[in-house]
Structure formats: structure tokens, C-alpha cells
C-alpha positions in Angstrom: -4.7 35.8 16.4 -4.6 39.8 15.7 -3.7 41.3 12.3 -0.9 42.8 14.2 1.0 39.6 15.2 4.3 40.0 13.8 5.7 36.8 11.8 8.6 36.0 10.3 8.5 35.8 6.3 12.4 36.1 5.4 15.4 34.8 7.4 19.0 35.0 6.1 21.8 33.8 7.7 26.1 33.2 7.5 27.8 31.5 9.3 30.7 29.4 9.1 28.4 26.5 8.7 27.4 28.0 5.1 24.6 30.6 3.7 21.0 30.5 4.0 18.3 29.5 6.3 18.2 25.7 5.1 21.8 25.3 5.2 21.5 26.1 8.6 18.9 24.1 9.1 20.0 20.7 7.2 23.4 21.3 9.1 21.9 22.1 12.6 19.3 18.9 12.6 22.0 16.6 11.9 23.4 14.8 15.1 27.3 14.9 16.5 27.9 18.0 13.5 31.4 19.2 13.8 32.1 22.8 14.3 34.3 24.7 11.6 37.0 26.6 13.4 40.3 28.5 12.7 43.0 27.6 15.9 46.2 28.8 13.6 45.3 32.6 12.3 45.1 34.0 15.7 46.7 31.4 17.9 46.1 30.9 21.4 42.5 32.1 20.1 39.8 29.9 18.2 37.5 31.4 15.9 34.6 30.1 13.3 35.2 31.6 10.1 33.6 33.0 7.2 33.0 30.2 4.6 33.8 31.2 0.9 31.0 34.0 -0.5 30.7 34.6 -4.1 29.6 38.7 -2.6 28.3 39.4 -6.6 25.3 37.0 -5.9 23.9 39.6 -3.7 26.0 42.8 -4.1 26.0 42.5 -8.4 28.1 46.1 -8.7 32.0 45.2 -8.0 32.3 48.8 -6.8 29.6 48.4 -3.9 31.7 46.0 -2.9 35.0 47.4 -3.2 33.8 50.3 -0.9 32.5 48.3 2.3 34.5 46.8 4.9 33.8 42.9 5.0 31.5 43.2 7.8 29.7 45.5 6.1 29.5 43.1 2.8 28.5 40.5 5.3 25.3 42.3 6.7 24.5 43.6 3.0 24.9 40.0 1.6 22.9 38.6 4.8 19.9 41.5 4.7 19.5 40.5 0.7 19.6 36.4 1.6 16.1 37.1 3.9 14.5 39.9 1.6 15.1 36.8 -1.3 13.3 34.1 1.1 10.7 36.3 1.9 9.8 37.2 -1.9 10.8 40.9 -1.6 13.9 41.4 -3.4 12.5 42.6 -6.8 9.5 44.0 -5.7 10.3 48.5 -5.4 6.9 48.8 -3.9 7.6 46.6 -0.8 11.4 47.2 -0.4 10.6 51.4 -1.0 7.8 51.3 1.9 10.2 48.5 4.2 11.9 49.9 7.6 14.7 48.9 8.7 16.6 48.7 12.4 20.2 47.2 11.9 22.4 46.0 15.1 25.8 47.1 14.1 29.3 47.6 15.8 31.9 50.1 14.8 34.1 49.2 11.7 37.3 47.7 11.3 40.4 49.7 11.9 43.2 50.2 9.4 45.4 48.5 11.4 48.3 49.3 9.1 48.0 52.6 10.1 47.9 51.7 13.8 51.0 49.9 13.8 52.7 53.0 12.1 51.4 55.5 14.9 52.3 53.5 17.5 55.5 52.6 16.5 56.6 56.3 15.1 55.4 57.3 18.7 58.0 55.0 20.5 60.6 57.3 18.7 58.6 60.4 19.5 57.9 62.6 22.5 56.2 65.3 20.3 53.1 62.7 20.1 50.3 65.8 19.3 52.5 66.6 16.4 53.1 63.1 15.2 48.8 62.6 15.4 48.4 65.2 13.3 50.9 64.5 11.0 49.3 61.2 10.3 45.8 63.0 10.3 46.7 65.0 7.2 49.4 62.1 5.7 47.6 58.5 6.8 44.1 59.2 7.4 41.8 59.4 4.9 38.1 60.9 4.8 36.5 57.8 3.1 38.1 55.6 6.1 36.1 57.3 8.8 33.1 56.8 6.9 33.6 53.2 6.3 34.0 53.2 10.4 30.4 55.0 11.0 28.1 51.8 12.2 25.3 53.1 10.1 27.0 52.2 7.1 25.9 48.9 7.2 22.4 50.3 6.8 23.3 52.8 4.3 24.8 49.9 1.9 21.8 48.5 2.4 19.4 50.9 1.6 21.6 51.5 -1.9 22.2 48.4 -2.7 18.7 46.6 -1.9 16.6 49.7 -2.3 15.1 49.5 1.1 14.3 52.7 1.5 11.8 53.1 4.6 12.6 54.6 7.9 16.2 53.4 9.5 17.3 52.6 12.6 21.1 51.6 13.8 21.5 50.4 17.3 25.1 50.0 18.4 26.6 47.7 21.1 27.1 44.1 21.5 24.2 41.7 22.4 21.8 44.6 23.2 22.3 46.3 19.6 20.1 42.7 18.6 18.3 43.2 21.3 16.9 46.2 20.5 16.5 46.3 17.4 14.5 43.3 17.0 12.2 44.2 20.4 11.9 48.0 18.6 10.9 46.4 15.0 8.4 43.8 16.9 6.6 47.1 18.8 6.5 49.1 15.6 4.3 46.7 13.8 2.4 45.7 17.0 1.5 49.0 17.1 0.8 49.6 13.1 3.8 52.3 12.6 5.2 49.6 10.3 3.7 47.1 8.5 7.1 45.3 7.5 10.2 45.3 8.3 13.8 44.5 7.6 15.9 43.3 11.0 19.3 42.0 11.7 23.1 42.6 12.6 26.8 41.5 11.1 29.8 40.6 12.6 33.6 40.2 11.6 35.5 38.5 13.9 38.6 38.0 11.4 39.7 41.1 12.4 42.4 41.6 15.0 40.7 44.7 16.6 37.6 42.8 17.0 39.3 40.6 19.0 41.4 42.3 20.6 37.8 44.1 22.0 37.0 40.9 23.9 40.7 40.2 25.0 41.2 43.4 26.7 38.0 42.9 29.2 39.6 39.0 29.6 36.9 37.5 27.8 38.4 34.9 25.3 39.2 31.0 25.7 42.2 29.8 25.0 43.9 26.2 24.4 41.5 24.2 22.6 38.0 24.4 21.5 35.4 23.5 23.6 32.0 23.4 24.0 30.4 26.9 25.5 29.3 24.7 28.4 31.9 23.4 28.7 34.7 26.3 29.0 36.7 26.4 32.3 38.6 29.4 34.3 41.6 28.3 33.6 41.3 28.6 29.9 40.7 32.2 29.7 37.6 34.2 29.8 35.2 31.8 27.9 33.9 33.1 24.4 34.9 32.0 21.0 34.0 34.2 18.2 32.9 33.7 14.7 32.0 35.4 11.6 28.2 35.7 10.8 25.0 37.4 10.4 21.7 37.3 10.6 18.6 39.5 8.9 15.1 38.7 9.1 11.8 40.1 7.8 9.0 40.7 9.7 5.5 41.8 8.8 2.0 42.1 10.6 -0.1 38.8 10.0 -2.0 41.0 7.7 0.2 42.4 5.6 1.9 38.6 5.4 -1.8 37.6 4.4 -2.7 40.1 1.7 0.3 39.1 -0.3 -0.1 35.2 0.3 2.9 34.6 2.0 3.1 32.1 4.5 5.6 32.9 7.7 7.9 30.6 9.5 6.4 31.6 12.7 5.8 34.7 15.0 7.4 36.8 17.6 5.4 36.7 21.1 6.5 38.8 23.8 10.6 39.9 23.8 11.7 41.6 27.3 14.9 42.7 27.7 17.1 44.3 30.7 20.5 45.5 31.8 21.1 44.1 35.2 23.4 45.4 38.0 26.0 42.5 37.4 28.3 43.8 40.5 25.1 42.7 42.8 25.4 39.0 42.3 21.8 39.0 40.8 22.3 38.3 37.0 20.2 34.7 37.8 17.2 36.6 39.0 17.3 39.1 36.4 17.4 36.3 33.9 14.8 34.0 35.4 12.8 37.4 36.0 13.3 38.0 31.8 12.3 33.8 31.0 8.9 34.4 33.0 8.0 37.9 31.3 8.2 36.0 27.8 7.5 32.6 28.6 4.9 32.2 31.6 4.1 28.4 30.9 5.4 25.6 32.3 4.6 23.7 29.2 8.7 21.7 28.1 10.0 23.9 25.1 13.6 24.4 23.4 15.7 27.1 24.4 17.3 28.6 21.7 20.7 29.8 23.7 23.0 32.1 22.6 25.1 31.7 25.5 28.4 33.6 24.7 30.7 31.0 26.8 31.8 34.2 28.9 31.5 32.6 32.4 29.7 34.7 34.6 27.0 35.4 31.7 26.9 31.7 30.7 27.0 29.8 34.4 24.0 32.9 35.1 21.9 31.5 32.2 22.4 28.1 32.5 21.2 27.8 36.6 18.0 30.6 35.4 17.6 27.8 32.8 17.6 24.7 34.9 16.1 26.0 37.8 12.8 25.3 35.6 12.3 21.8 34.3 10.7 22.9 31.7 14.0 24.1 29.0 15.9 22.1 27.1 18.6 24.4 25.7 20.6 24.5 23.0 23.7 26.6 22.8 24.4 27.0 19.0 27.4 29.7 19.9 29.1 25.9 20.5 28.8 25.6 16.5 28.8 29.0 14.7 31.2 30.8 17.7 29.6 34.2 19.2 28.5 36.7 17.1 27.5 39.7 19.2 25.2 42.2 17.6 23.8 39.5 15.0 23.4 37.2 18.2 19.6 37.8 18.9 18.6 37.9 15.5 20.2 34.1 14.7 19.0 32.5 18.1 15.4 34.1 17.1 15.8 32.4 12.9 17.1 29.2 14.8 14.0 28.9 16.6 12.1 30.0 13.8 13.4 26.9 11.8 12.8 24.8 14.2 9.0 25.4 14.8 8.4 25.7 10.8 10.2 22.2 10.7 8.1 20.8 13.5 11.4 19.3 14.6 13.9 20.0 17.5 17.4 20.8 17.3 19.6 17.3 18.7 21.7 18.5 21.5 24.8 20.4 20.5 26.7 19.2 23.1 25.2 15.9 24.5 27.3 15.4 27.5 25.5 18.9 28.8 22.7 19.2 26.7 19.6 16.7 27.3 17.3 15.5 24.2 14.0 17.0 23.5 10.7 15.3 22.2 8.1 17.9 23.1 6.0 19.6 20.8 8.3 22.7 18.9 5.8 24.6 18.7 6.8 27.6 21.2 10.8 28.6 21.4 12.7 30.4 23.7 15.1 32.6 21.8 17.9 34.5 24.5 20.7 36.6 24.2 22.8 37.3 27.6 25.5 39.8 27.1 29.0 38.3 27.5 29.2 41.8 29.4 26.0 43.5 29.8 22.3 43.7 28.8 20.4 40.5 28.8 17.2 39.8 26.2 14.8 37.0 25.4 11.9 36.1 23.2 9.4 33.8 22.7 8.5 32.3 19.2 5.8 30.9 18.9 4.2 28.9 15.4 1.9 31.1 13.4 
């Protein structure tokens, strides 16, 4: 043990299986759970939705929450559910000295205002005069903002009073990636002592996915499991709303204020590997050994997107060692892109506080495990690119 081992003190989480680390948890440990999904609002695609959120819980002023985008309310709700579990959220001293390293995307479009250019420009041939005709009439200041990825942070910071040093990666799986492997080497090395970590996303959104659609990466027909997604159904990943934020703090800093962690953060590795070159297995297995040298059984904490190439990568890295038995929760809450790292890492967190492993999520392709959960493998393989994995360990 070092002072400097970074554990986990807060975890919030939304998804569409409800709010909060021991919803997830009491919902997650329970055999045969049925996923909650949306065929109908953007048929032929699924997605897991939002469930209902009463925002004033953790966003009390009506006009903070009038002036973010729902993702953005998502995040803020999500980063003030862990700074609550981990005892911070009234205290100014700790939230005024807390970093903070968001995963974020862009922000939802005003698709109203799409439609309208595109359609105008099917009449038009002048299009550079029609865009800036709709620059001066349709676009507003206050909408760009809202679009700038380190809002989410910014609301935040306002809202929460976390007012440390901030970080905003952007992009899909790596965003989490990052953020989380950056906040982990920050207090490893003692330039932060805690810190707030986590990403949002919005899939009920037709930009967001039409994002996915236009590389060929959603399933169609009907839901399966993300094992279980063939070819011929379309490109493999089902989407849902969600979040995840977490709190970390050097084993010191946890101590001196008497809070007890859910677990710790060993190594994380992370890597963007030449998919073209047919080697995404190696670079995977390559990314499992960094973090997890033992041979010793343990849970893998998947967050397998369902894309096939990604997915059918991860699972052979993953068999080709007896060792892993994984768990692909994307089956249940739907993928979540930047917030995708973060929830596999509180997932596995759970599970070692609770000294009890996850039931398969999918028993026809998921075997049981009755090993000790005291170690988790947390990964995150880009439906696209960038690939990341961790190893949490009890504290």
C-alpha cells in the first residue's frame, strides 16, 4: 500500500436501469434482469433510455437547468450523484481544491434549424448566401456555446462549486479513457490529491445517432445481446442514455478524512491500434497483460460496444486466457461512448466492495463466476478506435 494509491470514494451513475451506484448494483446482481429499451422512437434502431429524473435534486436553480442541453444536465446530475456518495457535496473546502477531467462529446444540434437549411438549399443555388442568411436570422450566440464540449464542465464547476483545475477530453471511448488514466497519474504523482472523473451521453438525439449510422455501426431488427449481434443486422451497437462520474483521491487523503473507498485503480494502459493491420487481438491481449499480469480467474468488466470488429477483437483477446470471465453490461444499459470507461471501472468497483460477482448478462455466452472479486478487469474498446483497460483492485 502507498499513500498515493488512488481509490474510489464517490461513484454516480444513470442509466436506464435508474440513478445511483446501488440501483445499479441491486439491479445488476439480480439474475435473467431485463434490459429497458425504446424499439418505436427511432425505428429500425433500439436504444436504452433515460429513466424519469426529477434534474432539481441535483441542479436546485430551474435556470441552470433551462440553459444546458440534456446531456449536459445528465453529466451535471451524474458528477453531483458521486460528489453526494463520496461526502463532498457540501463541503467548499474539498469541492474548491477538487480537479476535475470530464470525457465529453460535442452537443446536440438544433435540428430544427438543420432541417430548415437543408431544405431552403434544395430551392437554392445561391447556398453561401442562404448560410449566411441563416447565420444572422437562425443561429444564435448562446447555441454555439451550449455545443462547446467543455460545457459540461463548466455547469459543473457553477453548479457544484468544483472549482479545481479542469480538463475536457473529447472523443468517443478514448475521451473516458483518458480522462480517467490522466486523473489516476495526477494523484499517483501528488499534482492532485482528489479528483472528480467521468463523462455523459444522450443518445435520444437524432444526431447522435445518426453519428454511429453514417460509419455503419448500428443494429437493427431486434434487440440482442452485444454477443450476440450478427452481420446481417447492421453494424452491431445499440446505444443508451447514461453517465458515469466518480471521485478519486490518494489513500491518504481518503484516510485523513475517514472515508472508506470502494476499491482502487491499479494500472490503466491504453492504446490506438492500426485496425487496417488485422492486429486489434494483439493489441488488446498486449493492453490485458500491461494491467493485469496474473493468471489468477477474475471478472471482466466489458464494455464491449457490440460493433463487430471491436467486439469479436475483444472477446478472442478475452478467451484466449482462461482466466476472464466477462461481463458485457452494454447488453443492459446500451453503449454509452465517452461515459463508457468510467461505468465499466464503478461496475467493477461495486462488485469488489460487494464481494460478489456480477451473474452473466447473457448466459448462453457468458459463463458463471465463483472466484474471489477481489481484482476487476475494467475495458473499454472503441466501437471505432482507441482501446483502454484497467485493473481494480480492493483497497
Amino acid at each position: 500500500m502507498s499513500a498515493r494509491d488512488v481509490v474510489i470514494t464517490g461513484i454516480g451513475l444513470v442509466s436506464s436501469l435508474g440513478e445511483g451506484a446501488d440501483a445499479h448494483w441491486q439491479a445488476l446482481s439480480k439474475p435473467g434482469l431485463p434490459p429497458v429499451i425504446d424499439a418505436e422512437r427511432y425505428s429500425p434502431y433500439t436504444i436504452h433510455p433515460l429513466p424519469e429524473i426529477d434534474w432539481s435534486r441535483q441542479i436546485a436553480k430551474r435556470g441552470d437547468q433551462r440553459q444546458m442541453e440534456t446531456w449536459q444536465r445528465l453529466g451535471t446530475y451524474t458528477a453531483g450523484l458521486a460528489l453526494d456518495d463520496a461526502g463532498m457535496k457540501e463541503n467548499e473546502a474539498l469541492c474548491s481544491t477538487m480537479d476535475m477531467i470530464v470525457a465529453a462529446g460535442g452537443g446536440e444540434r438544433d435540428e430544427a434549424v438543420d432541417q430548415g437549411i437543408l431544405d431552403a438549399a434544395r430551392t437554392r443555388n445561391d447556398r453561401d448566401v442562404l448560410l449566411n442568411e441563416k447565420l444572422t436570422t437562425e443561429l444564435r450566440p448562446t447555441l454555439f456555446l451550449a455545443q462547446l464540449s467543455n460545457l459540461l464542465a463548466g455547469n459543473i464547476s457553477i453548479v457544484h462549486k468544483v472549482t479545481g483545475s479542469s480538463r475536457t477530453f473529447m472523443g468517443e471511448e478514448g475521451a473516458g479513457v483518458s480522462a480517467v488514466e490522466t486523473a489516476a497519474a495526477r494523484i499517483r504523482s501528488g499534482q492532485s490529491s482528489h479528483v472528480l472523473v467521468g463523462g455523459a451521453f444522450q443518445t435520444e438525439h437524432s444526431d447522435m445517432l445518426l453519428a454511429y449510422e453514417l460509419g455503419g455501426f448500428l443494429h437493427r431488427k431486434r434487440w440482442k445481446s452485444v454477443w450476440q449481434r450478427a452481420a446481417n443486422d447492421g453494424g452491431g451497437v445499440i446505444t443508451g442514455s447514461g453517465a458515469a462520474f466518480l471521485v478519486l483521491e490518494s489513500r491518504e487523503h481518503a484516510e485523513k478524512r475517514g472515508r472508506k473507498s470502494y476499491a482502487a485503480i491499479g494500472r490503466v494502459a491504453s492504446g490506438r491500434a492500426r485496425r487496417g493491420e488485422g492486429n486489434l487481438v494483439e493489441a488488446i491481449s498486449g493492453l490485458i497483460r500491461t494491467v493485469a499480469p496474473s493468471n489468477d480467474p477474475m471478472m471482466a468488466i466489458s464494455g464491449a460496444s457490440g460493433a463487430h470488429a471491436a467486439t469479436g477483437a475483444e472477446r478472442n483477446a478475452l478467451q484466449a486466457s482462461s482466466s476472464f470471465a466477462a461481463r458485457g453490461f452494454s447488453t443492459l444499459t446500451g453503449h454509452m461512448k465517452e461515459a463508457q470507461f468510467p461505468f465499466a471501472i464503478a461496475l467493477a468497483a461495486l462488485a469488489i466492495s460487494n464481494g460478489a460477482a456480477y451473474p452473466p448478462f447473457d448466459p448462453e455466452n457468458e459463463r458463471e463466476f465463483a472466484g474471489n472479486v477481489d481484482s476487476a478487469l475494467a475495458t473499454a474498446i472503441g466501437y471505432h478506435r482507441f482501446e483502454g483497460a484497467a485493473l481494480v483492485v480492493a483497497s
